[in-house]
C-alpha positions as CSV (number, residue, x, y, z in Angstrom):
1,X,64.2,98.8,78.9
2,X,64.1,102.3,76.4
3,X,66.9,101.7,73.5
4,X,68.0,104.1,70.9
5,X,69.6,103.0,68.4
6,X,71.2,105.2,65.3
7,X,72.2,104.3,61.5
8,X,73.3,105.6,58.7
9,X,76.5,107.1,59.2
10,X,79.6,106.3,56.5
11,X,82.2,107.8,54.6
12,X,81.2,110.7,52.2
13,X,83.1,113.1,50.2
14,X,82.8,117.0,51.1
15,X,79.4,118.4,49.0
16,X,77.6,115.2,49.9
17,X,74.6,114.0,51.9
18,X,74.0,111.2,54.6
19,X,70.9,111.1,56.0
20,X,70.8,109.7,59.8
21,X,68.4,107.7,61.3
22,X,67.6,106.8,65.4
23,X,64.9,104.4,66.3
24,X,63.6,104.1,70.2
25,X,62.5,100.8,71.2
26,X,61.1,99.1,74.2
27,X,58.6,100.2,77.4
28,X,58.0,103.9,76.2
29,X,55.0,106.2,77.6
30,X,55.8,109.3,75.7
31,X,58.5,110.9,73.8
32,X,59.4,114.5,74.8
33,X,62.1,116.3,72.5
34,X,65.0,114.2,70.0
35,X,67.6,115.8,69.2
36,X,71.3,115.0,67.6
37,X,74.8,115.7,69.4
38,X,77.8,115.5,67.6
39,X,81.8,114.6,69.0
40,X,85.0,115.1,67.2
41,X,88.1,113.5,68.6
42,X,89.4,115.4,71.5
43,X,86.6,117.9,71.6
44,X,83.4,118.2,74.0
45,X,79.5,116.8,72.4
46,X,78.1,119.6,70.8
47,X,74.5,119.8,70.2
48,X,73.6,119.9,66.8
49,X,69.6,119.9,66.6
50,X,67.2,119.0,68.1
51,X,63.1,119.1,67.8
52,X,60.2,119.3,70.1
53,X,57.5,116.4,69.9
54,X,55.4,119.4,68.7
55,X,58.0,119.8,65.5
56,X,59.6,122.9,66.2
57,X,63.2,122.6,65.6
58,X,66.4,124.2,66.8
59,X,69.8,124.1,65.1
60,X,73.7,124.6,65.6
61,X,74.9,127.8,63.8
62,X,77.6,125.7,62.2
63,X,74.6,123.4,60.1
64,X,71.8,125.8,60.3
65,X,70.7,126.0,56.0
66,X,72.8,122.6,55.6
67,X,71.2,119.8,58.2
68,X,67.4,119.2,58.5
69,X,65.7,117.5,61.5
70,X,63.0,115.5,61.1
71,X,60.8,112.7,63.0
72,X,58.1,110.5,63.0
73,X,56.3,109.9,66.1
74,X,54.3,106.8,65.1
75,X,57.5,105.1,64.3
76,X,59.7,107.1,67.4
77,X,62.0,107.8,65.5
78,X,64.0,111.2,64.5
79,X,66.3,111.6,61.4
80,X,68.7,114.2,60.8
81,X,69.3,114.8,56.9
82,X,72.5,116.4,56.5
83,X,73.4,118.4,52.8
84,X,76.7,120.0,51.7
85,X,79.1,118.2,54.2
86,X,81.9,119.6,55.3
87,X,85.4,117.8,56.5
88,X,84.5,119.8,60.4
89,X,81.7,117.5,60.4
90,X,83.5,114.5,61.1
91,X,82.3,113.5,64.2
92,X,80.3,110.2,66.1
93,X,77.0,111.5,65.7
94,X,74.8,110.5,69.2
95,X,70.8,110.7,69.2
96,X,69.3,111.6,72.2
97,X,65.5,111.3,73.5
98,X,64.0,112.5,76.6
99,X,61.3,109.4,77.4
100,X,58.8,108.2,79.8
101,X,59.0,104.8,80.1
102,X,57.3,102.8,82.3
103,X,58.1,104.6,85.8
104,X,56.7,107.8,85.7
105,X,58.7,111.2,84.8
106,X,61.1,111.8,82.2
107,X,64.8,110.7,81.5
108,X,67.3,111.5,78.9
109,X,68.5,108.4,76.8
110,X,71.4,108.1,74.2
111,X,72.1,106.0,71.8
112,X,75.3,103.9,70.7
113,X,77.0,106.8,68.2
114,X,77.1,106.5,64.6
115,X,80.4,107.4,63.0
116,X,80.1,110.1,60.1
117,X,83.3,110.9,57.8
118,X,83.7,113.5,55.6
119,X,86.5,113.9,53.3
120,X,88.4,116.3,51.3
């Protein structure tokens, strides 16, 4: 059984930080990429970023220079550090992992969504 599970989201003014963290747990192989999706109400889950086990990093336009992703493979777990926020950032923020656990090949988990609030 793989798990992901997310903290650090909150409340925070516009111009502040969170930083977000997303442990995986449980019968894991290997860990492929991590990334970080976001969804505001009524809207689709957006990618925000996401980073190979190798460290290279991709990023929504809309937080490139603002959000950094990070992770620590010994620990499996990827953080997403996000700077200046903005009020369009309000979203539940969802970690994802693509993870070999004990059947062979790869599969995409989530975790439980971590509520981020950003106001004015």
């Amino acid at each position: 059984q793989v798990q992901l599970v997310e903290s650090g989201g909150g409340l925070v003014q516009a111009g502040g930080s969170l930083r977000l963290s997303c442990a995986a747990s449980g019968s894991i192989f290997d860990i492929n990429d991590m990334g970080w999706y976001r969804q505001a109400p009524g809207k689709q889950r957006d990618l925000v970023a996401t980073i190979t086990s190798g460290g290279s990093t991709n990023y929504a336009d809309s937080v490139k220079g603002r959000f950094s992703i990070s992770r620590d493979n010994v620990k499996k777990t990827v953080y997403l550090r996000m700077n200046e926020l903005k009020p369009e950032d309000t979203a539940v923020y969802y970690c994802s992992a693509r993870i070999q656990g004990a059947l062979p090949g790869y599969r995409n988990y989530w975790g439980q969504g971590t509520q981020v609030t950003v106001s004015s």
